[in-house]
Phi, psi and omega in degrees: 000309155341308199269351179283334148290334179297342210306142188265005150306322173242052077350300182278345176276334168287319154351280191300323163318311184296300144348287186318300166310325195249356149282332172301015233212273170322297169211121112020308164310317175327295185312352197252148189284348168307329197259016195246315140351275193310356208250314176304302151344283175285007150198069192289318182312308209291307190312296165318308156301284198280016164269327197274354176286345202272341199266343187275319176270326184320292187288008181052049167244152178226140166264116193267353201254012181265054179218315178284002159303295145336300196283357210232274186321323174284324179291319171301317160321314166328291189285341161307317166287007176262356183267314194286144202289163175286065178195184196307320223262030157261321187321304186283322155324295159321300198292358153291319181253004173269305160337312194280319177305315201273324177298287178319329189285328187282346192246339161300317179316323198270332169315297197287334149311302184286309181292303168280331172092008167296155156320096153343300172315320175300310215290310207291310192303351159277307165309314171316309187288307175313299240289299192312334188267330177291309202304303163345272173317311172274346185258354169052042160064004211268164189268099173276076166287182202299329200309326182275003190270115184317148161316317195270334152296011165235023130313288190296013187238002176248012198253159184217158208241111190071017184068036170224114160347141180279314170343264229307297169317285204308330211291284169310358171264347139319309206264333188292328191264349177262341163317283179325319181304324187287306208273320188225014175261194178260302187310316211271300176304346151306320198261343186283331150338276184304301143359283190327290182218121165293304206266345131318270142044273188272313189302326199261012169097349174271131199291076184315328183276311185298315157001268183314298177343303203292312201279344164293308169306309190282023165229346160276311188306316189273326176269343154296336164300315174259035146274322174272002177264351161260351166298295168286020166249307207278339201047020184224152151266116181233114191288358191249339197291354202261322192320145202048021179319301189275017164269301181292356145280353163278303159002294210278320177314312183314262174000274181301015172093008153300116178301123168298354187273336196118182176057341170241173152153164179196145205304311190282329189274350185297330195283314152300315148340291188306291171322276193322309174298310198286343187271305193288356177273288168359284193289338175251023165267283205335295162345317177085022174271149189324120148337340185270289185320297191293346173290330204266329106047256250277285188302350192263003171283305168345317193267321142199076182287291179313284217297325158309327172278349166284312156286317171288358170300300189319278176330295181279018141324297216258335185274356206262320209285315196274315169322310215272329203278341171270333169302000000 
């Protein structure tokens, strides 16, 4: 029972609980399942970027470009409707070729990390910037709205299963299927391995470069995915719409007990992580608080969510350090 308190998931769950307690308070609305829906609904995107971003921190790398990525790929979709006929099996088309758009951008990312070894950090802020000047540039900033989108994709993007959004599903066969991936595959146990310890790691026979590969490729696959879930929650192509995203998926990871360093992180805290943003941007529209207030919010968590997380680094650093010198 103890070590199940340490756990810092259920911190954040005492956190949202908490959050929770004191916006029903606030409006009475909160509290309701519409709007406990509408709020998962809205951030289904940001959640599906930060499960694939949490296999990216695991391994103590960060990706900055998954949001123009995302943005690439919806803008391909976009211009994709003008080709594909009006029926399901463009609907099925899609989770094939947004994924695959999304894979190649993500496997340039990982090829330049794992093979050549530049800084993740170097490589996504370069990719952030082409990706973002080509959209720009072919799309001249212009807005796509639904009028070119066939009937059966704004079907499949209103319909709902149990009076619960088809979002809300993708969202969970994302997190369900990279659970698995973490927890019972070789790979997924690779990469919390490689987190863990590196040079332990590699010694012990695991292929430290496929690694790096997989989880950059498998975070372009998951932002072609949530590419077509912002297209169908927004019903626009917006080239613009994205901007600063991928601070608040790093956010979310941090947040949910993921180490900035590498070696932890997990599919439910990550999910929490994700909730806990999404209930205080909620509670402070309820609120009537400014659009401004809530971006300085959003950042003064980032800084310390990082900062804390940085500091228990330290710390359980600095006891590993005095353990090896009494040993």
């Amino acid at each position: 029972m103890k070590e199940l308190l340490k756990q810092k998931e259920i911190s954040i769950l005492a956190i949202i609980l908490l959050i929770g307690a004191v916006l029903s308070f606030v409006s009475p609305v909160f509290l309701t399942i519409g709007n406990f829906l509408d709020i998962i609904e809205g951030n289904v995107v940001l959640g599906i970027l930060a499960i694939g971003m949490t296999l990216i921190i695991i391994t103590s790398d960060i990706d900055v470009s998954v949001a123009a990525v995302t943005t690439a790929v919806a803008v391909s979709i976009g211009y994709l409707f003008t080709y594909l006929p009006d029926s399901w099996i463009s609907v099925l088309l899609l989770f094939l070729i947004a994924p695959v758009i999304g894979l190649v951008m993500g496997l340039v990312n990982g090829l330049l990390v794992s093979i050549i070894e530049i800084p993740a950090i170097v490589v996504t802020l370069g990719t952030l910037n082409i990706i973002a000047g080509i959209v720009l540039y072919i799309t001249n900033g212009n807005y796509i709205n639904s009028t070119s989108f066939p009937k059966s994709f704004m079907v499949f993007a209103n319909y709902e299963l149990l009076a619960i959004p088809i979002l809300i599903y993708l969202l969970a066969i994302v997190a369900i299927g990279t659970w698995y991936i973490l927890k019972h595959t070789l790979i997924g146990r690779s990469v919390l391995a490689i987190g863990g310890n590196t040079q332990s790691s590699v010694r012990v026979g695991i292929d430290y470069k496929k690694v790096k590969l997989f989880v950059f490729a498998y975070m372009g696959v998951l932002a072609g995915i949530a590419a077509i879930a912002q297209t169908a929650y927004t019903k626009a192509v917006d080239p613009n719409g994205m901007l600063g995203l991928e601070l608040t998926v790093i956010a979310a990871v941090v947040l949910g007990g993921a180490n900035i360093h590498g070696g932890r992180g997990s599919v439910h805290g990550t999910l929490l992580g994700v909730l806990l943003l999404a209930i205080m941007q909620n509670g402070m529209i309820l609120a009537r608080i400014d659009t401004y207030w809530q971006n300085v919010v959003t950042g003064a968590i980032i800084v310390i969510a990082v900062s804390y997380d940085h500091i228990s680094y330290k710390r359980s650093q600095d006891k590993l350090a005095k353990i090896e010198v009494e040993a």
